[in-house]
C-alpha positions as CSV (number, residue, x, y, z in Angstrom):
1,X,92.5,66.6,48.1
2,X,92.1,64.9,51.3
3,X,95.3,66.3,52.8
4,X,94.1,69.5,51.6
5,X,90.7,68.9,53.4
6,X,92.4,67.6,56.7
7,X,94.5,71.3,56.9
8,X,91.7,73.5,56.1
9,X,89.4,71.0,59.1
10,X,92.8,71.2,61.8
11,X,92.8,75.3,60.9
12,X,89.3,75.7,61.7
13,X,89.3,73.5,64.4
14,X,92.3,75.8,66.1
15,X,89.8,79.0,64.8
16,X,87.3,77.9,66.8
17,X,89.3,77.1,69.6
18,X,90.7,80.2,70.4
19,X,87.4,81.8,69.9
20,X,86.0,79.0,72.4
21,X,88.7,80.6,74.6
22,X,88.1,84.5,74.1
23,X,84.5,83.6,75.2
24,X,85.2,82.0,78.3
25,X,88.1,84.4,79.4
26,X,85.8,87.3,78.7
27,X,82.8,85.8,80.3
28,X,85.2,84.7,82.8
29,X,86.0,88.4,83.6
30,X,82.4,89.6,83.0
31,X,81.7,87.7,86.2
32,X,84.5,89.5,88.1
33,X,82.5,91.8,90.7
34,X,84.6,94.0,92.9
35,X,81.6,94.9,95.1
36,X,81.7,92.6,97.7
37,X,85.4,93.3,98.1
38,X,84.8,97.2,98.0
39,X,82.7,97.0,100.6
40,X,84.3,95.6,103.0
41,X,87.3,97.9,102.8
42,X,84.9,100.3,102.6
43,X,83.3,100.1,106.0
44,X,84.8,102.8,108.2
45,X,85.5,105.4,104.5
46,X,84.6,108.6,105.4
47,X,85.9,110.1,102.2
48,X,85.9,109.4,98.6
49,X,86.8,111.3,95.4
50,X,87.7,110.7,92.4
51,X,89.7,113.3,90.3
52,X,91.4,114.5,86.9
53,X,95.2,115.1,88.1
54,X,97.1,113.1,90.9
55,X,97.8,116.7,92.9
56,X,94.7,116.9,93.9
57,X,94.9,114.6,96.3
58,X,96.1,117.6,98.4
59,X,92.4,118.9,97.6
60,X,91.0,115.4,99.3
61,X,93.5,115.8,102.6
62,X,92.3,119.3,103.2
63,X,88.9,118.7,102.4
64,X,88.9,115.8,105.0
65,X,90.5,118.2,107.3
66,X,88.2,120.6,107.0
67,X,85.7,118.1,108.0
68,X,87.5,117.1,110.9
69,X,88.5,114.0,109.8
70,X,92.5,113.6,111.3
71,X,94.6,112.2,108.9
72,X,95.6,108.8,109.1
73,X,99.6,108.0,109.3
74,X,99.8,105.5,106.9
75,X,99.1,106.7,102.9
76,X,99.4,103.7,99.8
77,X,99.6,104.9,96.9
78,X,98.6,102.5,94.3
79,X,101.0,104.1,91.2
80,X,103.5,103.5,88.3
81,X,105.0,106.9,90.0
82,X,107.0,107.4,93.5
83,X,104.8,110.9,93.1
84,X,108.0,112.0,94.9
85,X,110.5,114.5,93.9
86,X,113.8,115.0,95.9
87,X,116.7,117.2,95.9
88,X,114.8,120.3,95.4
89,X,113.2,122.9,97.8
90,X,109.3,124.0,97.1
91,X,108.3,126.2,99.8
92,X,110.5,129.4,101.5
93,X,112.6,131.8,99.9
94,X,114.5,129.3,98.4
95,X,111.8,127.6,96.2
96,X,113.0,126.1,93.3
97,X,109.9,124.2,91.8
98,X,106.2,124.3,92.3
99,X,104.3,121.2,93.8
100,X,102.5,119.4,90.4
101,X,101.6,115.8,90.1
102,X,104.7,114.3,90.3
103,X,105.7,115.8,93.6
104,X,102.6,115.9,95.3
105,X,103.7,113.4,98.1
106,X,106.4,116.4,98.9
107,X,103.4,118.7,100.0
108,X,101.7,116.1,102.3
109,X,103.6,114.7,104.4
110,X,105.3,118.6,104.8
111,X,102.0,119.9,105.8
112,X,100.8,116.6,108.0
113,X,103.4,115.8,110.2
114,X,100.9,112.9,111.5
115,X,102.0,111.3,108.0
116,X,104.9,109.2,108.5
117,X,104.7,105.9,106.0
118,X,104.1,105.9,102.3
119,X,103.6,102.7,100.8
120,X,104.0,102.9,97.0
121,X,102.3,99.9,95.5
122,X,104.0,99.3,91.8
123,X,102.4,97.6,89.3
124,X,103.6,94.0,88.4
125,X,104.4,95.0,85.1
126,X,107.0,97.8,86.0
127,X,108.5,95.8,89.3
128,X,109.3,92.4,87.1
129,X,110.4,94.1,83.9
130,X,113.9,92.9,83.4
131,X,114.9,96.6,82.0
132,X,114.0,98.4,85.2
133,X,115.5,96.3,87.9
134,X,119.2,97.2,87.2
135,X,117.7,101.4,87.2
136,X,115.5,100.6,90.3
137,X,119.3,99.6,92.4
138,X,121.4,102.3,91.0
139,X,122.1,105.4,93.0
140,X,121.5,108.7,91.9
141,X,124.7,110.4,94.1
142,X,125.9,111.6,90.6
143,X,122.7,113.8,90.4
144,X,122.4,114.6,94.1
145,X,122.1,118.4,93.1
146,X,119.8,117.9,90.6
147,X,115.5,117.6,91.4
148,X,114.2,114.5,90.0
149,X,111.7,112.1,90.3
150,X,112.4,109.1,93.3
151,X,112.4,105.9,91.6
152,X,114.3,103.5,93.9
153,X,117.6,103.9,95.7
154,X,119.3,107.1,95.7
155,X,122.1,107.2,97.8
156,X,122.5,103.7,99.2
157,X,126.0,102.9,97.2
158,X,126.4,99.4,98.6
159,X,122.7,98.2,97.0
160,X,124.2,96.3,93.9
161,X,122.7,97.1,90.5
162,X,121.9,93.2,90.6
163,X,120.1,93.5,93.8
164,X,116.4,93.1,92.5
165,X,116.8,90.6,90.3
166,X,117.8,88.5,93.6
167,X,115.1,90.6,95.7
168,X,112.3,91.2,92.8
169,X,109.5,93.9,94.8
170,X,106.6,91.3,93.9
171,X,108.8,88.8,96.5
172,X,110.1,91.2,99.0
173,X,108.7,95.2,99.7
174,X,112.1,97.1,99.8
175,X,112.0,99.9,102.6
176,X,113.9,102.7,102.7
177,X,114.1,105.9,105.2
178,X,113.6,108.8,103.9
179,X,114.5,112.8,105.4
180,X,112.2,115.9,104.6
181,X,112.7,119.5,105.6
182,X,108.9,120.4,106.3
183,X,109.6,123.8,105.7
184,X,111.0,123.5,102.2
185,X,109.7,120.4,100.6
186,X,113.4,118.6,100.2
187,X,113.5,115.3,100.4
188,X,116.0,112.9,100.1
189,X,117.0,109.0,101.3
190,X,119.1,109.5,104.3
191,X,122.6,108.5,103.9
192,X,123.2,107.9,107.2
193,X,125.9,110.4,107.0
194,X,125.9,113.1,109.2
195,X,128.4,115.6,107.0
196,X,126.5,114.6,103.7
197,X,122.5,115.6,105.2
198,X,124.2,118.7,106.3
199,X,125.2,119.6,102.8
200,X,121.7,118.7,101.6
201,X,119.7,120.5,103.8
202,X,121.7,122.5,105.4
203,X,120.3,120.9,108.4
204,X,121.0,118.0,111.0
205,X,119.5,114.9,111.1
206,X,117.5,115.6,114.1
207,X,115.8,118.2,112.8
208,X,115.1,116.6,109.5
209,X,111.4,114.8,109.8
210,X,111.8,110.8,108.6
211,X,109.8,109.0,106.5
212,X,109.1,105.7,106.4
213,X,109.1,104.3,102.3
214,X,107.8,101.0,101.5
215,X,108.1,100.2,98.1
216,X,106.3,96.8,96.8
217,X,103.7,95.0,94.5
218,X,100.4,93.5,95.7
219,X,102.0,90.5,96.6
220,X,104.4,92.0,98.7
221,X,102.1,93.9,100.6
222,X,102.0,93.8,104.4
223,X,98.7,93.0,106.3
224,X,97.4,96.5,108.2
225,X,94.8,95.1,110.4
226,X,93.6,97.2,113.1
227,X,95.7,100.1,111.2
228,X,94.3,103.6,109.6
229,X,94.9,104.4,106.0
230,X,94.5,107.3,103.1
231,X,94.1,105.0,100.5
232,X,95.2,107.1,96.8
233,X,94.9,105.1,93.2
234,X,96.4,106.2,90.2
235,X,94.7,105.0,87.3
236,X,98.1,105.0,85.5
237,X,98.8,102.0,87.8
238,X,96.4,99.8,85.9
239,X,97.4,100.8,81.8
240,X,100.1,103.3,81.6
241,X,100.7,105.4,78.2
242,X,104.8,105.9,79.3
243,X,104.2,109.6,79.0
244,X,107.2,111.2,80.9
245,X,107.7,107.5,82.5
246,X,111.1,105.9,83.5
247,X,112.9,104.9,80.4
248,X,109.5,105.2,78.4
249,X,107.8,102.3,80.6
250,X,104.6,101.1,79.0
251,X,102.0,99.0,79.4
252,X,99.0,99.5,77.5
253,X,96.2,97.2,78.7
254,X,92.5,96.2,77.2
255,X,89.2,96.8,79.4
256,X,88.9,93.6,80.1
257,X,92.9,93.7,81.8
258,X,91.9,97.2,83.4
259,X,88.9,95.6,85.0
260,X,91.2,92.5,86.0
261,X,93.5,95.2,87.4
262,X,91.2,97.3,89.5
263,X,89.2,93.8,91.1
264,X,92.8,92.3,91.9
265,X,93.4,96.0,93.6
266,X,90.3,95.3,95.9
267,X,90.6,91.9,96.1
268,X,94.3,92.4,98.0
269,X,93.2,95.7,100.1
270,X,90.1,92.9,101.4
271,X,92.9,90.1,102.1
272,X,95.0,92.7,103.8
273,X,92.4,93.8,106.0
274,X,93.1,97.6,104.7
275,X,89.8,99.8,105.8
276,X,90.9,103.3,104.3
277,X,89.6,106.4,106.1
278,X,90.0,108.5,102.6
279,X,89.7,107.1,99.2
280,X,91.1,109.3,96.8
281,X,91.3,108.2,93.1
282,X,93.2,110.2,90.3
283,X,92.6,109.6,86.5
284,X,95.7,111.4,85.3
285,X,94.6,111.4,81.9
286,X,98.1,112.2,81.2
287,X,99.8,109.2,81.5
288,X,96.3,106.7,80.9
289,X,95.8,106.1,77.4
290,X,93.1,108.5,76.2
291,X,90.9,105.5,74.7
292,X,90.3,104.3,78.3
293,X,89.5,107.2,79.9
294,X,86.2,107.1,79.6
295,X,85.8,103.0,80.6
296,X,88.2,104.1,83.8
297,X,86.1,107.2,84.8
298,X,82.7,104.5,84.5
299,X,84.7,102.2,87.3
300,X,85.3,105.6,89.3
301,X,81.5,106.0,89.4
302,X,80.6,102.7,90.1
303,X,83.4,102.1,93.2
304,X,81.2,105.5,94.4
305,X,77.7,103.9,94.0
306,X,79.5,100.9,95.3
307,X,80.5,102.4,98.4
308,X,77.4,104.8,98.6
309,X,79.5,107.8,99.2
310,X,79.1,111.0,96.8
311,X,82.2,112.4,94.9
312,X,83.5,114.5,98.0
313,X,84.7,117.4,96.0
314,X,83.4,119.9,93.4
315,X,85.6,122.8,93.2
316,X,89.6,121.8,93.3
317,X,92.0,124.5,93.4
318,X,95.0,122.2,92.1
319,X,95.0,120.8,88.3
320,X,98.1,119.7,86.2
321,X,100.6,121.9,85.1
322,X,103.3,121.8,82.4
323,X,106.7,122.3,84.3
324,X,108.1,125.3,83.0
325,X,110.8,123.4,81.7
326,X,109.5,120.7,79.7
């Protein structure tokens, strides 16, 4: 009886324990408060919005246009997404695919030449998963004619398949140069071979616009002090549903984690000194699980009272569309 006593007294003493433990991490997050940090990044914004589909971004750059606010040269793009699609041509006779969410980055820096670094800030979760590093290395010259979605190297064949496990992006950003045709869209790494970006684009190398590509976590971040941004956050960054995701990435987070996500987003902009000129923040209800989209478009509202600017935009004349052949 005693034994029996001394079990059931060690099992409700663990019980209690871990409820001890929920309480203080929740109350622990409770206290989390992004505003101070939003602030500060905050001070020289002259635009924020907040949206339903990551394309209309393009919305917020020619709304801030229209204001005559100049585009700044640097856009990071907080995403589980490149939000780039290469080998294919959008504009001109020879149009193959429309601009949509997932090619969005195509139309901006085509239509800004003043945009000449993207920054793609992956989440933690997708740049240290052991099943994506090996993906994130290997070229894609086997599918050079075929459009698809920029996730990682594409035509550098000496990167070995091992090379981010050595390099993971949360230690070390990787950069990578990338060539656009402004007049089509295409976009592609350059190969740093003359005969294979005239068989892509039909065009030299010189005449090809280049595109600075920094891809990295938080952590591996640089500091942009002194430097002009167009700050864009996917909400798919902090829980993603693996809709349409490389090799069905998930990661499906609480809202408690999302909150942690979004105040750890802050918190590194404010350590990095980043003051965004344009704030532009998608929901992509898509990709974010459905039960947080509510919780996520609450934290939209409050980084607006937060930085007391009003949602820039009413009217967008971009939304989400199905590709044709999905």
């Amino acid at each position: 009886m005693n034994k029996k006593l001394t079990i059931i007294l060690i099992l409700l003493a663990l019980i209690a324990c871990a409820i001890i433990s929920g309480l203080k991490e929740k109350s622990k997050v409770a206290n989390l408060d992004m505003s101070t940090h939003l602030k500060k990044i905050a001070s020289e914004t002259k635009v924020v919005d907040a949206h339903l589909d990551h394309n209309q971004a393009l919305d917020v750059a020619e709304y801030a246009k229209a204001k005559g606010i100049k585009l700044p040269s640097i856009l990071v793009n907080f995403d589980t997404h490149s939000d780039i699609v290469i080998n294919t041509n959008f504009f001109g006779k020879d149009k193959q695919r429309d601009i949509n969410i997932e090619s969005w980055i195509n139309e901006i820096v085509s239509k800004n030449p003043e945009i000449k670094e993207i920054y793609w800030v992956m989440p933690d979760e997708e740049a240290t998963s052991i099943f994506l590093k090996a993906p994130f290395a290997v070229d894609d010259l086997s599918n050079i004619q075929e459009p698809q979605v920029l996730y990682g190297n594409s035509t550098n064949k000496k990167l070995s398949m091992f090379h981010f496990f050595f390099n993971p992006l949360d230690k070390k950003a990787y950069e990578q140069e990338l060539l656009l045709d402004t007049k089509t869209g295409k976009i592609n790494e350059n190969p740093n071979d003359e005969k294979l970006v005239k068989e892509w684009f039909n065009k030299t190398e010189k005449e090809l616009k280049k595109i600075k590509l920094i891809t990295c976590t938080t952590k591996s971040l640089p500091d942009f002090e002194g430097k002009k941004i167009f700050l864009s956050i996917d909400a798919d960054y902090t829980s993603n549903s693996g809709f349409d995701t490389v090799n069905d990435f998930t990661f499906i987070k609480s809202e408690n984690e999302i909150k942690e996500t979004f105040y750890s987003i802050f918190k590194t902009l404010d350590e990095k000194n980043v003051k965004p000129v344009i704030i532009s923040l998608s929901l992509s209800e898509q990709y974010l699980p459905q039960i947080r989209h509510q919780y996520v478009a609450d934290i939209f509202t409050k980084i607006m009272i937060t930085t007391n600017m009003p949602d820039a935009i009413e009217t967008y004349t971009r939304q989400y569309e199905p590709p044709k052949d999905y």
